[in-house]
C-alpha positions in Angstrom: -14.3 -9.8 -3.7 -16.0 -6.8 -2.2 -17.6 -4.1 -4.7 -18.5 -0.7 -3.8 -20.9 0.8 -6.1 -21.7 4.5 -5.3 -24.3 5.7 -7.4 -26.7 9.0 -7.1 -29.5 6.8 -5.4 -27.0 5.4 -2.6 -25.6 8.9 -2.1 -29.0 10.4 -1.5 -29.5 7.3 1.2 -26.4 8.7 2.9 -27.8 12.1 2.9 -25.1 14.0 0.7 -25.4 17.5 0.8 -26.3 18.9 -2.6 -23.5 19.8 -5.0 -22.7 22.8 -6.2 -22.4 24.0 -9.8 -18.9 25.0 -9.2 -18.2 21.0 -7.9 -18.3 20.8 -11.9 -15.7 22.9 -12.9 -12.0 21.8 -13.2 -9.8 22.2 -10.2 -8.0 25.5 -9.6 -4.6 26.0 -11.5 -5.2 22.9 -14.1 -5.8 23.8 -17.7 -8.4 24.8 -19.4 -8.3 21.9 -21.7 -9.6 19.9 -18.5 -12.7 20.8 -19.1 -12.3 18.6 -22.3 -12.1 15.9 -20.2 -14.6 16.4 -17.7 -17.0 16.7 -20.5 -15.7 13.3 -21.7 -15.9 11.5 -18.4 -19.1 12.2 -17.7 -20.1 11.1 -21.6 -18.2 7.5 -19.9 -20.0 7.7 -16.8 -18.1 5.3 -15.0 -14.8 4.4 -13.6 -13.5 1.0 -13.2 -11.1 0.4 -10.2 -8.8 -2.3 -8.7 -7.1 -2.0 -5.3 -6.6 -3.0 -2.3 -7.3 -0.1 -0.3 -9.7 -1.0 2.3 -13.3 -0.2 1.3 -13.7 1.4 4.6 -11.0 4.3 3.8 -11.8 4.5 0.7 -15.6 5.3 1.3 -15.0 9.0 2.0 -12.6 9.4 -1.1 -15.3 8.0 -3.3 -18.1 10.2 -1.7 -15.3 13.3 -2.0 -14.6 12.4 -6.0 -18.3 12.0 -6.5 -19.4 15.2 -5.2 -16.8 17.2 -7.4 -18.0 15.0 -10.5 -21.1 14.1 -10.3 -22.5 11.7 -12.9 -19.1 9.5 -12.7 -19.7 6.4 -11.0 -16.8 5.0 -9.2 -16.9 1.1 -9.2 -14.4 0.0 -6.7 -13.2 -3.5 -6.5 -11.0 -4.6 -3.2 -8.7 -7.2 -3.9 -6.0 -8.4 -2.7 -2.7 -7.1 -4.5 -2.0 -10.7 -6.3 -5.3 -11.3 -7.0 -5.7 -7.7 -8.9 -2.7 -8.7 -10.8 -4.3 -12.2 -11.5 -7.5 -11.0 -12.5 -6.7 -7.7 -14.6 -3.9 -9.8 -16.9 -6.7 -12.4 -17.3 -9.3 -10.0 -18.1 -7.0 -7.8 -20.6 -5.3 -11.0 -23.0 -9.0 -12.6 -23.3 -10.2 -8.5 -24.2 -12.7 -8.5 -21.4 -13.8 -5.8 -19.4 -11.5 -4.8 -17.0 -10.2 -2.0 -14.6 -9.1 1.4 -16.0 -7.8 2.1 -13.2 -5.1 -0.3 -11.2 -4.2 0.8 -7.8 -1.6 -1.7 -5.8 0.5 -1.7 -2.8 2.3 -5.0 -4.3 4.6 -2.3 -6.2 7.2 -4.8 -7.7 3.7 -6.4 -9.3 2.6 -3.3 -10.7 6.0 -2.0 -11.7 5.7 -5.5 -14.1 2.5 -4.7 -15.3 3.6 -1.3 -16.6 7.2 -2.4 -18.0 4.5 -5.2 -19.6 3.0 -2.6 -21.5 -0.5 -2.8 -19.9 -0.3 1.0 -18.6 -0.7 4.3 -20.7 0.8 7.5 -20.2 -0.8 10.5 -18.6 0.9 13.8 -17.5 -1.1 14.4 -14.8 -2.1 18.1 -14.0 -1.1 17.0 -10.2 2.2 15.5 -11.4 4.5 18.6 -10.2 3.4 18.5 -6.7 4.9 14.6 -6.1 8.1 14.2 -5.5 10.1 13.2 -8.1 10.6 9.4 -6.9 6.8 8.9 -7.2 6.3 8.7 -11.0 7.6 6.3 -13.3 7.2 7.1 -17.5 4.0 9.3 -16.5 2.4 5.7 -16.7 3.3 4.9 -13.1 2.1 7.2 -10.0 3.3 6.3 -6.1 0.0 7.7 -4.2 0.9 7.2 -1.1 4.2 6.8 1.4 3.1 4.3 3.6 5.9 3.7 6.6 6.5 -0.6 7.0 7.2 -1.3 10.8 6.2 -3.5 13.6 3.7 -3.6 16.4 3.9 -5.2 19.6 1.4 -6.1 22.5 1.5 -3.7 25.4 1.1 -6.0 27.9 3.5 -9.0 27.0 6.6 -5.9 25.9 6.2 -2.7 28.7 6.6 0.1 26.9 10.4 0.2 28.8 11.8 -2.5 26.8 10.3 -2.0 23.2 12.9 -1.6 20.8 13.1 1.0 18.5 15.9 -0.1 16.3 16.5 -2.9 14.2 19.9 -3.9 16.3 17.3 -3.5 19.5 15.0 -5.8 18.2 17.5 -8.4 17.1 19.3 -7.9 20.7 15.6 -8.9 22.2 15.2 -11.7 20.1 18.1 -13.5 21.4 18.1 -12.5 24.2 14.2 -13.6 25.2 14.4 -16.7 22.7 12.5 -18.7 24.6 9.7 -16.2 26.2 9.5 -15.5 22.3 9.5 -18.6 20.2 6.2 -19.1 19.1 5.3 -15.1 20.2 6.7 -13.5 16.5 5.1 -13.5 13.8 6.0 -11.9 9.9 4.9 -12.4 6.5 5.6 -15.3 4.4 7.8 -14.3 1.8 7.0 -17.4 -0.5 3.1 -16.0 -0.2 2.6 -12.7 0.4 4.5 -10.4 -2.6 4.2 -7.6 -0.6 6.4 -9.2 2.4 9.0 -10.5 -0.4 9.2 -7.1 -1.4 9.4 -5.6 2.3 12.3 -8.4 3.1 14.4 -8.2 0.0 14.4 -4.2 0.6 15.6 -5.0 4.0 18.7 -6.6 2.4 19.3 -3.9 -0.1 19.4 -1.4 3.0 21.7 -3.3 5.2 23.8 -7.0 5.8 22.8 -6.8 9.4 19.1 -8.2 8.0 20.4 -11.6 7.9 22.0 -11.7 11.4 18.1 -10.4 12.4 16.4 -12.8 10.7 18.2 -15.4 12.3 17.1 -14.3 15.5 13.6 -14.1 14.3 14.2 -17.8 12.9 15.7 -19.1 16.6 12.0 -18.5 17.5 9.9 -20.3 15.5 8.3 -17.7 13.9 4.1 -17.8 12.7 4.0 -16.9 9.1 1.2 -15.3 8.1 -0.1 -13.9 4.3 -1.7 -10.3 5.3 -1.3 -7.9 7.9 -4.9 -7.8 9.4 -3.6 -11.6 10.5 -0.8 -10.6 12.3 -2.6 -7.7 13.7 -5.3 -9.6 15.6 -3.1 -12.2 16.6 -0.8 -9.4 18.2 -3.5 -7.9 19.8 -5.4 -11.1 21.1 -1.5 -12.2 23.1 -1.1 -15.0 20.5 1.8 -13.1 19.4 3.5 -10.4 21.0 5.3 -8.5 18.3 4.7 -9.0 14.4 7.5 -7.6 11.8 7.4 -5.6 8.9 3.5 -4.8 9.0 1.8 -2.4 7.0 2.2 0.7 9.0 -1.5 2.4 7.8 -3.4 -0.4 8.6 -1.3 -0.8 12.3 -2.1 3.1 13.1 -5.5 2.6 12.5 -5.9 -0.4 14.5 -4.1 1.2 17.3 -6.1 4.1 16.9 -9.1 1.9 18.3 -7.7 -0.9 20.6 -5.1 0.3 23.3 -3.4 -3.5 23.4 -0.9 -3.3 20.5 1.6 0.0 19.3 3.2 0.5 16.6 7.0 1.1 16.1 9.1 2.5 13.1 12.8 1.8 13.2 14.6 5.1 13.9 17.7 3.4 12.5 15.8 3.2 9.1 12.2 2.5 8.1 10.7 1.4 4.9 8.5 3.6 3.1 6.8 2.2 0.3 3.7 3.7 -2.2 0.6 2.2 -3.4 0.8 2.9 -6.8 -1.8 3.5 -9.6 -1.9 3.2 -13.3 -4.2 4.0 -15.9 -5.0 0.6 -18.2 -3.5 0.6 -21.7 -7.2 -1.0 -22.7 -9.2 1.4 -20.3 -12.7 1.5 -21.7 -13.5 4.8 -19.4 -9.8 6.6 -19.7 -11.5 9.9 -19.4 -13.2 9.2 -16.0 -9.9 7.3 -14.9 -8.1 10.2 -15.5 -10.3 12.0 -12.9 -10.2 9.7 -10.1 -5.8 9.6 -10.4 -5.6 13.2 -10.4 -8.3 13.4 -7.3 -6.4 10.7 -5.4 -3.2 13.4 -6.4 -4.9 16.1 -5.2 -4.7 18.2 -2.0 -8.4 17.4 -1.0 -7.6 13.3 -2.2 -4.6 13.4 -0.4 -6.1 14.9 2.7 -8.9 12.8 3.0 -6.0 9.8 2.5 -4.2 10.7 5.3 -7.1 10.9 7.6 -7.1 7.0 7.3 -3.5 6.6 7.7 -2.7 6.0 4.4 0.0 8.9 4.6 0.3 11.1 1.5 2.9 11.0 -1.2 2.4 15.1 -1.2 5.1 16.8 0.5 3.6 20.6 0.0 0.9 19.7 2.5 0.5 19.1 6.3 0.8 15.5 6.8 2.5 13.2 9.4 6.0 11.9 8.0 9.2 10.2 9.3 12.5 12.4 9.2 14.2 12.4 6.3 17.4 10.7 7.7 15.1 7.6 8.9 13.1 7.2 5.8 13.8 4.8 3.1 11.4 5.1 0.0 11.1 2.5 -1.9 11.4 4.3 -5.9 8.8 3.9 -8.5 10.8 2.3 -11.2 12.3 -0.3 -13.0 14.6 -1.6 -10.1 11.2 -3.0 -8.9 11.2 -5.9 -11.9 15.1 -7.0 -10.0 13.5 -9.3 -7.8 10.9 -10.7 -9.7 13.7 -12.6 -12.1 12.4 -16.0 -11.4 16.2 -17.2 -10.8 16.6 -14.7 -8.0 13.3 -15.2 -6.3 14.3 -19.0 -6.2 17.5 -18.0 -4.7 15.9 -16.2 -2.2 13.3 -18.2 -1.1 15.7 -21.2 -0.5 18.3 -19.6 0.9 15.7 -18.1 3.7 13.8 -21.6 4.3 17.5 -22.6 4.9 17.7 -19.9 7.8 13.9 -21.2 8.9 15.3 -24.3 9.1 18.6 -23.9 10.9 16.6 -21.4 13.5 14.2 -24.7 14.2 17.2 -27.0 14.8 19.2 -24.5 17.4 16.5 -24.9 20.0 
């Protein structure tokens, strides 16, 4: 666990410009009964968070939130998404100290959590700028629309033959099954809930996944828990093209090292949301409150995109796939579907059954 604890004295090491008086003062256009809660989040003081954002892009948010509140501390846990779940359900039945704010990519996770009853409702001032899709009971709030692709190394695909459809990339599976077997790599469904969540949407979206993951199975593919993994693998020629990856985190590595790009679908391409709650048993609601609607906000979302992490907003300049390619993935209830224990057996067997009859046609 990594903790980020911005306080005055840290902020003053960073060399924060002063803030202004107005940094104090509710945000253009909310209500003046905001100032209600300003007052009481700064009587709290604090704010509690779990997520698995990276503490690197989250840095500049914190910094942002703390010079328009000052006095509100933002203590910011990274986690990964099971672990959060893990730890906050832990921490809530034994009536411990826990985060007011949760803040997930793992959405089927937190969609349980909320249908739980751990979440509370909030109308958020911010809550008419997101599209409709993004909020769930006014307890559950999609931040971002993150695009799930793939990336590929440079040098072992030329840019000539990358495919950049999902029939293309099942047509290069079988067709370079043995330059590839050994070369692909995706997440472990069994795992990782976030690549369940990414393959099950596949199968919801189209039959043609199955014929695709046969391919994928004919090569022997490395199964891997995060995407960070299957990023540095991909970029070191270990493997030359890893499936369903988180496409912020890709972008920014490819930002920085020219080995690996990053492809989404044009047939279709998963977009799914990281999305935050406030905690039924929030000890600091006030200040939680504050840090959703900033993470909502123009300036939030702004300084979100600069990282990659592409904003739910859609009233704001912002890269975003065309509508026709795009596949959201709702916040709602249909994310509990595949969490029925039954199902998720079902699942898993039936695609250890595909790993295993991929091994045996070599």
């Amino acid at each position: 666990m990594r903790w980020v604890i911005l306080k005055i004295a840290i902020l003053a090491s960073l060399a924060v410009p002063a803030i202004p008086a107005r940094a104090q003062q509710r945000p253009t256009g909310y209500p003046r009964s905001y100032d209600q809660l300003i007052a009481a989040a700064r009587v709290e003081r604090q704010v509690s968070v779990y997520a698995n954002a990276d503490r690197a892009e989250m840095v500049p948010i914190i910094l942002a939130f703390k010079r328009r509140y000052p006095g509100v501390t933002v203590n910011y846990a990274d986690l990964g998404s099971a672990e959060i779940a893990r730890r906050f359900l832990a921490e809530t039945r034994a009536r411990k100290p826990s985060a007011d704010l949760v803040w997930s990519s793992a959405m089927d996770l937190q969609g349980k959590l909320i249908n739980d009853g751990f979440a509370q409702a909030y109308a958020s001032p911010e809550k008419p700028a997101l599209p409709a899709p993004a909020v769930w009971k006014n307890m559950g709030f999609g931040v971002t629309a993150e695009p799930i692709g793939y990336v590929y190394n440079r040098k072992a695909i030329p840019a000539a033959r990358v495919p950049r459809t999902h029939a293309a990339l099942e047509a290069m599976l079988r067709r370079d099954r043995r330059a590839l077997t050994g070369k692909v790599t995706t997440f472990d469904p069994a795992l990782s809930n976030v690549g369940y969540l990414y393959l099950t949407e596949d199968f919801a979206i189209t039959r043609d996944t199955r014929s695709l993951v046969e391919a994928m199975a004919a090569t022997r593919p490395v199964l891997a828990t995060t995407t960070e993994a299957m990023l540095r693998a991909v970029a070191q020629g270990r493997q030359a093209i890893a499936y369903n990856v988180i496409g912020s985190y890709a972008l920014e590595r490819a930002r920085r090292d020219p080995r690996i790009g990053v492809v989404f679908p044009q047939d279709y391409t998963i977009v799914t949301s990281r999305i935050a709650f406030i905690a039924r048993d929030a000890r600091h609601p006030a200040a939680a409150k504050l840090f959703l609607d900033f993470l909502l906000s123009r300036q939030g979302q702004s300084l979100l995109a600069q990282h990659s992490l592409w904003p739910v907003r859609t009233d704001m300049r912002a890269r975003r796939l065309p509508a026709g390619q795009a596949r959201p993935i709702r916040v709602g209830p249909q994310l509990l579907v595949n969490l029925d224990r039954v199902k998720r057996q079902r699942f898993l067997r039936d695609w250890n059954d595909i790993l295993v009859a991929g091994a045996k046609s070599q």
